[in-house]
NULO-789830 format. One record per residue (C-alpha): x, y, z; residue in one letter. Coordinates in steps of 0.25 Angstrom, whole numbers, plus 5000, padded with zeros to 4 digits. Layout:
<dotors>
XYZA/...
</dotors>
This chain:
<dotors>
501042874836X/502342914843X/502643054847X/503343164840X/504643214847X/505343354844X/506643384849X/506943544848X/507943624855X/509343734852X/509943714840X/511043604843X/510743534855X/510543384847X/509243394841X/509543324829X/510543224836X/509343194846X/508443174834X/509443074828X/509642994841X/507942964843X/507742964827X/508942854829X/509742914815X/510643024812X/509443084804X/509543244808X/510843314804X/511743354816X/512943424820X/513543524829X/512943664820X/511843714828X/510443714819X/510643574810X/509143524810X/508443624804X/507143554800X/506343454809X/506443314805X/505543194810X/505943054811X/505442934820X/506142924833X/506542804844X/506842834859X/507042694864X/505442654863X/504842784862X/504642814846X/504342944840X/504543054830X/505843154832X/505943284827X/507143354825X/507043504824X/507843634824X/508543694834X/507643804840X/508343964839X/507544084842X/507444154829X/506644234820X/505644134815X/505944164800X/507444124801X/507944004797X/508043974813X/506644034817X/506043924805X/506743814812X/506143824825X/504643834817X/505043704814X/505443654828X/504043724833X/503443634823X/504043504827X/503743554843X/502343554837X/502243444831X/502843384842X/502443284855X/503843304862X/504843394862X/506343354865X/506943494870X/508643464868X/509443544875X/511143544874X/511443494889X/512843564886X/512543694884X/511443704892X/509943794891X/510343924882X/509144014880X/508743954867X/508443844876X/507543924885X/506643984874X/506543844866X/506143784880X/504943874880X/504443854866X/504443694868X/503643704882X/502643794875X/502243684866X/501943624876X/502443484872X/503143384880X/504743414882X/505843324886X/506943414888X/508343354883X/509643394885X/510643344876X/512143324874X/512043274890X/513343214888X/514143334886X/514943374899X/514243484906X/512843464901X/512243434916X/512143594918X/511443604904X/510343494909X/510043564921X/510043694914X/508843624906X/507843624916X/507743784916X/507043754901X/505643684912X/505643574901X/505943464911X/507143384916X/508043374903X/508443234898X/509943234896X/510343154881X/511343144872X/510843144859X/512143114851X/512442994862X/511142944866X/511242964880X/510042974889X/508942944880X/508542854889X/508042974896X/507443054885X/506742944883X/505842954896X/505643094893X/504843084882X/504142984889X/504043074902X/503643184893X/502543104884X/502143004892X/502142844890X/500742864883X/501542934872X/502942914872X/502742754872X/501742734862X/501742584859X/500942594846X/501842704840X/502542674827X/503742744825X/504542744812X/506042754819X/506442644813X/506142704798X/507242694790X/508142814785X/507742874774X/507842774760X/508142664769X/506742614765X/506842624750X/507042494745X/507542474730X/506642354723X/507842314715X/507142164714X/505742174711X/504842264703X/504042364711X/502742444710X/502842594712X/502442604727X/501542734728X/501342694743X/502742694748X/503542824755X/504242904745X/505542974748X/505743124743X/506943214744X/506943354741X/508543394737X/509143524731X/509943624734X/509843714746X/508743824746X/507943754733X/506643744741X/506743584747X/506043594761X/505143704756X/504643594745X/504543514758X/503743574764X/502843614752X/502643454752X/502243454764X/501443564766X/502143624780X/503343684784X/504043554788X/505343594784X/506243724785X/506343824773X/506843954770X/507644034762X/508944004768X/509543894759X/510043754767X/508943744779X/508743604776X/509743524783X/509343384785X/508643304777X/507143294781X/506143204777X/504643224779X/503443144776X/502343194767X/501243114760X/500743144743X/499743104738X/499842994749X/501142944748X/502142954757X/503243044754X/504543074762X/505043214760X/506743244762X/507143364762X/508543394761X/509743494761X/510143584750X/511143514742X/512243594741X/513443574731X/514543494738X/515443594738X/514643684747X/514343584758X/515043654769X/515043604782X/514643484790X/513143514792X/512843524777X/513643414772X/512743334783X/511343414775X/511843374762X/512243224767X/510743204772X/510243264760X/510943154750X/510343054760X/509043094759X/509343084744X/509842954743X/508642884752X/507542964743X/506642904733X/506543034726X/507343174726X/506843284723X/507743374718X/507343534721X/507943614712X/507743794712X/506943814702X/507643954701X/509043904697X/508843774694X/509943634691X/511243704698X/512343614699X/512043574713X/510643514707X/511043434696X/512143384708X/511043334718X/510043284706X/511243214700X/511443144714X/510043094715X/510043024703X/511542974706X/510542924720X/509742864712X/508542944718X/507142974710X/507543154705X/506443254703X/506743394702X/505743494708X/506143644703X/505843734716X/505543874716X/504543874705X/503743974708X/505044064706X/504944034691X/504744114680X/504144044667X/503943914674X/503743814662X/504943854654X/505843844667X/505343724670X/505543664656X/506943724656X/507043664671X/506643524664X/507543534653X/508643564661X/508543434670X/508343364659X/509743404655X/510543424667X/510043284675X/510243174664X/510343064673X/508943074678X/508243114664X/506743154665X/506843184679X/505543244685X/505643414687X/504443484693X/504343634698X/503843654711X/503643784719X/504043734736X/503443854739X/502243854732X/501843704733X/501943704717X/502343584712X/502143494722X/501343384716X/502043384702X/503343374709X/502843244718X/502343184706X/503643204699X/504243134713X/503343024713X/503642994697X/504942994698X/504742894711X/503942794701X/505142804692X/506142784700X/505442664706X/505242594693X/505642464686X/505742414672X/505642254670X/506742184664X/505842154652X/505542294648X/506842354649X/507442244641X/506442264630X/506842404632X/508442364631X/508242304618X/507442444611X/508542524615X/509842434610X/509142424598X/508942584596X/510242594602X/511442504606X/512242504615X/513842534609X/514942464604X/516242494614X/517642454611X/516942384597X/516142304605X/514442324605X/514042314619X/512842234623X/511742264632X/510942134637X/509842174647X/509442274656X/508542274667X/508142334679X/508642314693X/508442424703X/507442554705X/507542674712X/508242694704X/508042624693X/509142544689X/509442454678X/510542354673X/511142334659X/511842194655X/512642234643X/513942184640X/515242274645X/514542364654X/515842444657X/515942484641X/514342544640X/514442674638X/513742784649X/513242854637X/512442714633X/511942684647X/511342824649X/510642804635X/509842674641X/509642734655X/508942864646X/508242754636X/507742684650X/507242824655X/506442854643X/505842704637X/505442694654X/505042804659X/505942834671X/506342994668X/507143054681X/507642944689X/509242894687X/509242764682X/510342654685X/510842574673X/511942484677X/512842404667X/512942274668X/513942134662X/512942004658X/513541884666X/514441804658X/514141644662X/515341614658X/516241724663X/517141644674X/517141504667X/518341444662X/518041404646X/518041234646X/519141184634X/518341084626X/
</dotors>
């Protein structure tokens, strides 16, 4: 096994850029604001031949510890904890500030190996910032430049002088740097028809909008204080993901930003929140769309459930907050009813109450994921939906446009997830929209595939003799 690495220090000395540089992606959010990374985030890490995991946490502030600021730097104690080494960043520009001092002294009082760095060494006066450094007694600082990758060289030896070869050049340790971002190892079996694979990792992001109880659901998955909650709606920043195993199975957790309406995406750093939240939608297997079960379907929901399906990703609703409700079985079949209605393009789509704070819930709502998974994933034989074809032109036809019937020849099935079909029928161009959505909802009901969005695509037959000149007898 490798070793685990936390890199703590002020808000804004290039935490998260350093992350990024060993992690070896632009994974973590940055920019110029002071207090970006909120949360700490965990990903597999190279220096050169030394391989390990990163963390990247919040910038320490001395605060109260039930601000927003004090509940950042639990999370930073945490990841020290958790921790083997501990990269202490410093801004080589401005030099040691008192913040610096009093961090200085938590960090030695964990008494975990320190390799003192000071970044942005390549700014012009940062020489007198280095030598201010030794006054922390945390050892010689090692100059870097994070954004440009200078001196790494050098940190690497630190961790090697701070560890030990024993530790640091672990021959037998398997790393997982070389993982691939997140969806880049969803494969589409467009070709063959597959089993459902209970065995593989499955892929899970937790959308809504702000203050709906995302990270708290999290965390009542997995048991801990993993992530940072509160009352204060938009703490959630980047898009994290976490590991957690039911009923043995893999499943990878994303947590996200609050999705706000487009119109009030102000400034750069939430633009940036939202942009790594639509990723972690579009590489997910299933969203799960958390919705306040107190005032429930605004606008801004059906906006980010109507992008999901528009995805092509696996929707199940999760009404939050549950233990707020009054009359809980009529909501909820008022709930249903009105999804039903507002969120035709994913008919029958799975809705389960869940209380984050109370653990209520849980378990219905990741059966409902895991079904909607299966659904998505599934795969109807040519045979069967041509059998199926011919029911459903007999009950109802297709109609005749500009005095001319228009034929359907075949279907069949040529993707999943998700599932996506292609219907030969003579001029495509002329079927109307209201006819297609009466097969794709036929389709939904004769095979069971409520909640997902279903492709149809419209297709000409090949004419063998389009392109040939007509022989004269």
């Amino acid at each position: 096994m490798g070793f685990r690495a936390a890199i703590v220090g002020r808000p804004n000395v290039g935490k998260s850029t350093l992350f990024n540089r060993l992690a070896g992606r632009k994974l973590a959010l940055v920019d110029d604001l002071p207090g970006v990374t909120r949360d700490r985030r965990i990903h597999p890490a190279k220096l050169y031949d030394l391989k390990f995991d990163v963390i990247d946490t919040a910038g320490l502030e001395e605060s109260p510890a039930a601000s927003l600021e004090g509940r950042m730097r639990a999370q930073t104690e945490a990841a020290i904890a958790e921790a083997d080494l501990v990269f202490f960043l410093i801004d080589s520009k401005a030099g040691i500030v008192p913040g610096d001092r009093t961090f200085a002294d938590m960090v030695r009082r964990s008494g975990k190996p320190v390799v003192l760095v000071a970044n942005k060494a390549e700014a012009r006066g940062a020489g007198s910032g280095m030598l201010e450094a030794w006054e922390l007694g945390l050892g010689e600082p090692i100059p870097i430049s994070a954004e440009h990758g200078q001196g790494m060289p050098d940190l690497r030896e630190a961790v090697i002088a701070a560890l030990g070869e024993a530790v640091a050049l672990d021959e037998e340790q398997e790393s997982e740097a070389e993982t691939p971002l997140v969806g880049d190892d969803i494969a589409d079996p467009d070709d063959e028809a597959l089993a459902y694979d209970t065995t593989k990792p499955l892929r899970v992001a937790v959308v809504g909008r702000p203050n709906a109880g995302k990270s708290t659901l999290v965390n009542a998955f997995l048991g801990e204080e993993r992530l940072l909650t509160g009352p204060e709606a938009g703490i959630t920043r980047d898009s994290i993901s976490v590991e957690w195993e039911w009923q043995g199975r893999t499943i990878k957790l994303f947590d996200t930003a609050g999705l706000r309406r487009k119109a009030r995406v102000q400034g750069k750093l939430e633009k940036l929140s939202v942009a790594d939240a639509l990723r972690a939608i579009r590489f997910a297997e299933v969203v799960v769309i958390l919705l306040d079960a107190t005032i429930p379907f605004e606008k801004q929901d059906l906006q980010i459930a109507d992008l999901i399906a528009r995805e092509g990703r696996a929707p199940v609703i999760a009404f939050n907050k549950w233990d707020l409700v009054e009359a809980p079985q009529q909501t909820l079949a008022e709930l249903r009813e009105k999804a039903e209605r507002l969120l035709p393009q994913v008919r029958g789509i799975r809705a389960v109450p869940v209380s984050a704070e109370t653990g209520r819930g849980l378990d219905k709502l990741m059966q409902a994921v895991i079904g909607t998974h299966r659904i998505w994933n599934s795969r109807i034989s040519t045979g069967r939906l041509n059998r199926w074809l011919e029911t459903v032109l007999a009950h109802h036809p297709p109609p005749a446009v500009a005095g001319r019937r228009l034929k359907i020849k075949y279907v069949t099935q040529v993707k999943t997830r998700p599932p996506g079909f292609v219907l030969s029928c003579s001029r495509p161009e002329a079927m109307p929209a209201s006819y297609v959505r009466y097969l794709v909802n036929a389709l939904r009901d004769d095979f069971d595939m409520p909640g997902i969005p279903i492709r149809m695509t419209l297709r000409a037959p090949d004419n063998p003799y389009a392109g040939k000149a007509r022989k004269r007898g």
